[in-house]
C-alpha positions in Angstrom: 13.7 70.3 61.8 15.4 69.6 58.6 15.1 71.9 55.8 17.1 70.0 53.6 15.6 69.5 49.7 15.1 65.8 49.2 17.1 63.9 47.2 16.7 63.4 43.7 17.9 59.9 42.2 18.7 59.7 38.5 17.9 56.7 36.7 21.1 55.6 35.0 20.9 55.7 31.5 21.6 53.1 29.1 25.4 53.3 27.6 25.5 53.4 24.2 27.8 50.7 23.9 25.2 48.3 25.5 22.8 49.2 22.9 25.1 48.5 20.4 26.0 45.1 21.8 22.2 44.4 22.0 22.0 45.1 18.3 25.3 43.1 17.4 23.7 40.0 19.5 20.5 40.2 17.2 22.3 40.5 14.1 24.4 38.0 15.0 21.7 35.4 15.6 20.4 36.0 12.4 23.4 35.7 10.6 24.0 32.3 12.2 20.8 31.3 11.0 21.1 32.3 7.3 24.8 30.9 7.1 23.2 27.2 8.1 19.6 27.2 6.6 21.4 26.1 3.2 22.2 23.3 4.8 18.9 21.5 4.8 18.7 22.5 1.4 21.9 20.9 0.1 21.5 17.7 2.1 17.7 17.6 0.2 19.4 18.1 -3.1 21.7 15.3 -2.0 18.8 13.1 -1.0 17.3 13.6 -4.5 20.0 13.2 -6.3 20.9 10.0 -4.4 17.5 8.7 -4.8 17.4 9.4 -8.8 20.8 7.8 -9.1 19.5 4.6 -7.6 16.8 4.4 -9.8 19.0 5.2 -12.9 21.3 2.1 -11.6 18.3 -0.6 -11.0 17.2 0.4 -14.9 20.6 0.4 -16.1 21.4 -3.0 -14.5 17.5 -4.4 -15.8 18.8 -3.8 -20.0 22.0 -5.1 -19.4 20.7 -8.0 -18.6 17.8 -8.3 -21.1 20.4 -7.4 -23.5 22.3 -10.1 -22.4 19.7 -12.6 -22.9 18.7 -11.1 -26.2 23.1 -11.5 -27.0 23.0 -15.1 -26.1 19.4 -15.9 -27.9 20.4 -15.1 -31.0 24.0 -16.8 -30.9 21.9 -20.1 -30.2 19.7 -19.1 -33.0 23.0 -18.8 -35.3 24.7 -21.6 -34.0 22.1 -23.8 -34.3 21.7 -24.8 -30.5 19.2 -27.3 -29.6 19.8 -25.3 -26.1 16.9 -24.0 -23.9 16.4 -20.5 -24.6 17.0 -18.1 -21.2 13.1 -16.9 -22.3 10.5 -17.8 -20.3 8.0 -17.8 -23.0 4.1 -18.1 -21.9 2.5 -20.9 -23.7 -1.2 -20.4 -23.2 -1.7 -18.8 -25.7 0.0 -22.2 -28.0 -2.0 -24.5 -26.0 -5.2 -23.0 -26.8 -4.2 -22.3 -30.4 -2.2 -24.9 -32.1 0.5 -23.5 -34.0 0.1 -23.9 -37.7 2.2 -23.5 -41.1 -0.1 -20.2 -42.0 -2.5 -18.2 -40.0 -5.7 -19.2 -40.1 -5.1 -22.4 -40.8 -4.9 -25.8 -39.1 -3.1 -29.0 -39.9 -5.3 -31.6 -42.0 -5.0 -34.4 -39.3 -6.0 -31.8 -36.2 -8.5 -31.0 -38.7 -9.8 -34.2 -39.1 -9.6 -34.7 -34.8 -11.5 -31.9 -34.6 -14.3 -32.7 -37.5 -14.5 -36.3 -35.8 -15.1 -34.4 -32.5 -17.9 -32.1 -33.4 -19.6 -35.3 -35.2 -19.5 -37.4 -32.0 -21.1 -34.4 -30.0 -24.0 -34.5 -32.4 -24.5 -37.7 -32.4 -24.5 -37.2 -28.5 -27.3 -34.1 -28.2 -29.3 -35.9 -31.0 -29.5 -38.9 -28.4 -31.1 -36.5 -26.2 -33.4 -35.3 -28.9 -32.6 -31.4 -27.9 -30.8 -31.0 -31.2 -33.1 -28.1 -32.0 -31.8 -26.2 -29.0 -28.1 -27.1 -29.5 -25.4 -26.1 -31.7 -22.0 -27.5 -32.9 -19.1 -25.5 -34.9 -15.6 -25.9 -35.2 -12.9 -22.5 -35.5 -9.4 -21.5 -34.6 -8.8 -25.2 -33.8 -11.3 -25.6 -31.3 -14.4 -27.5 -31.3 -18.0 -25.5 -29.3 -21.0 -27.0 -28.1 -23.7 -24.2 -27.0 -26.7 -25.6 -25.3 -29.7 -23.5 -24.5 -30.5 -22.4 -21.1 -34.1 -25.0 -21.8 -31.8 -27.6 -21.5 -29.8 -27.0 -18.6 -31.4 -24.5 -16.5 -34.8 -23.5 -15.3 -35.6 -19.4 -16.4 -33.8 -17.6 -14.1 -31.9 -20.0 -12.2 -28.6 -21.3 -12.1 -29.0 -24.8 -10.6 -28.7 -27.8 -12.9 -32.1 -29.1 -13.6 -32.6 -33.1 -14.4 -33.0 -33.2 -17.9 -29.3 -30.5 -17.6 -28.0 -33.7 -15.4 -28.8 -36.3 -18.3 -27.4 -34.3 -21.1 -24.1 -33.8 -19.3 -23.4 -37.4 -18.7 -24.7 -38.0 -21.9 -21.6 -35.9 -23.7 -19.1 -37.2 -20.9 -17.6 -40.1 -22.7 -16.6 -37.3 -25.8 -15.2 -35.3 -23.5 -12.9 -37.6 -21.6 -11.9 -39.7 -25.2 -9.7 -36.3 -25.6 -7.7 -35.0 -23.2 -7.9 -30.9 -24.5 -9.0 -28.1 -21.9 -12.2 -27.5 -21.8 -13.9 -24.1 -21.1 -17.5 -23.5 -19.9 -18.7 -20.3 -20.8 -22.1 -18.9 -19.1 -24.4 -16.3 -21.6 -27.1 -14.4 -21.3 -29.5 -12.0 -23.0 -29.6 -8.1 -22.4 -32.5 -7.7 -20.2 -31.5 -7.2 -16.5 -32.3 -10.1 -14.2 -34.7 -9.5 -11.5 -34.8 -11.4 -8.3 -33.2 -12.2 -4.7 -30.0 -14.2 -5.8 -28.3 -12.6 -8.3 -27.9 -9.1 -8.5 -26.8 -8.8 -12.3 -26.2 -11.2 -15.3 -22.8 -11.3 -14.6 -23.5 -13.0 -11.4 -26.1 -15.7 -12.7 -23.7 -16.4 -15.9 -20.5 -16.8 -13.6 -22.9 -19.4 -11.6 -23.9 -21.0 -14.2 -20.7 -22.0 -16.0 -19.3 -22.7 -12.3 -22.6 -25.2 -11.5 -21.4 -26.7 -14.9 -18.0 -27.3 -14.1 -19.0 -28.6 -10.6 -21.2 -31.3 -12.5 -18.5 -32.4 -14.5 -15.6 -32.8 -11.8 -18.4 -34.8 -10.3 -18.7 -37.2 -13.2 -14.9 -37.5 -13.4 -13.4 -34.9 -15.6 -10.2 -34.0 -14.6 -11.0 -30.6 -12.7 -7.1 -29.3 -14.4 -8.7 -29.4 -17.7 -11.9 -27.1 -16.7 -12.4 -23.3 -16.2 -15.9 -21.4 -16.1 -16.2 -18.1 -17.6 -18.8 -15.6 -17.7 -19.9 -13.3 -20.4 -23.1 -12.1 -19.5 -25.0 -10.5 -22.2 -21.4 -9.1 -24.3 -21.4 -12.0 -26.5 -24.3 -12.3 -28.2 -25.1 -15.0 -31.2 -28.6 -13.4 -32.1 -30.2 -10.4 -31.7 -32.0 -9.3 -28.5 -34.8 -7.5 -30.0 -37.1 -10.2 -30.2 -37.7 -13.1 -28.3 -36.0 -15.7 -30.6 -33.1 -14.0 -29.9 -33.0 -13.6 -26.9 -33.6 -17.0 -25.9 -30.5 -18.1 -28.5 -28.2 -15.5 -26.5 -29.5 -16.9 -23.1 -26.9 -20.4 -23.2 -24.0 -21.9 -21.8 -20.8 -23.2 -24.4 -18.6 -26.2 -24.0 -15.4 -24.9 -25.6 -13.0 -27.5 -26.1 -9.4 -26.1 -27.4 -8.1 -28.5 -29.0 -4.3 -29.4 -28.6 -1.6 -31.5 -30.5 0.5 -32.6 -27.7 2.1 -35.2 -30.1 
């Protein structure tokens, strides 16, 4: 029988040095990490710098231009060129307004185009004998015809009605002894419109101008010289408090804009 004390083993016990190493490793990763995170940072700087410098360039490069065009403008302007100008100037505004010697005013012979214009149109409507829901004026060089929605339309509705047919073809030979543009503008009065095809005024004064310019395609205007615009109830001529009035504001306008292309 053995009597020997049993044997004990120790656990080794960590070295101080690995402890230290453990602690070095750590440190070292972090450091690693801290010396390169200012990396990303710079390279966004960079990237936003790089970016705000292209911009810079693109505007830079847009005004030497324009002032390049502006350089060469005015040395035709001094020199007297009969030369194109590098401007692309919009004329729509000319063409609907013809340029005068003072604002506000016309020249006597457009004048007298435009006079002779309005008096054929009368003499058209009075044909009709719906004078007394028609009206004729002349300003900033452009002739108007408003008919009332009686003549054209029935309440409500958008579709040209017979009598709206006859009084059409009855103004079509003015209309096509000019050659001007011609705009067909739908009105109505303030009260909101109540029923299954048009959901505000906008709507049935847009279809009404467009049923108009369809009509006059159809009799041969030259569809080039038409637009249809609506106005809805933002352009009144009378007031909408009383019936009268209302029923003045409820229309459609023949606006011809008269050009000198001479």
């Amino acid at each position: 029988m053995n009597d020997s004390p049993p044997e004990i083993t120790e656990k080794p016990k960590p070295r101080s040095g690995d402890q230290r190493w453990r602690t070095m490793s750590i440190n070292s990763a972090g450091e690693d990490e801290g010396e390169h995170s200012w990396v990303l940072a710079y390279i966004d700087l960079l990237t936003i710098l790089l970016t705000l410098f292209i911009m810079l360039l693109v505007y830079a490069r847009f005004d030497g231009e324009r002032l390049e065009m502006v350089t060469q403008a005015l040395a035709n302007t001094k020199a007297g060129s009969q030369q194109e100008s590098p401007f692309q100037i919009d004329r729509e505004l000319d063409d609907i307004a013809p340029q005068t010697d003072k604002p506000g005013e016309q020249s006597p012979d457009l004048q007298k185009k435009l006079n002779a214009l309005a008096d054929k149109l009368q003499q058209d409507i009075a044909k009709t004998g719906l004078l007394d829901n028609a009206d004729i004026g002349i300003e900033k060089g452009r002739v108007t015809l408003q008919l009332g929605e009686k003549i054209l339309f029935a309440s409500g509705e958008a579709e040209l009605t017979d009598g709206g047919h006859r009084v059409l073809r009855q103004v079509l030979p003015t209309l096509q002894s000019v050659d001007y543009e011609i705009s067909i503008e739908g009105h109505t009065d303030n009260l909101p419109i109540i029923n299954e095809f048009y959901a505000s005024n906008w709507e049935l004064s847009a279809t009404r101008a467009t049923f108009v310019v369809r009509d006059l395609i159809d009799l041969g205007i030259n569809a080039q010289r038409l637009r249809a615009i609506a106005y809805a109830d933002v352009k009144p001529v009378a007031t909408n408090r009383d019936v009268a009035g209302r029923a003045r504001n409820r229309r459609v306008s023949i606006v011809i804009h008269a050009v000198n292309r001479e």
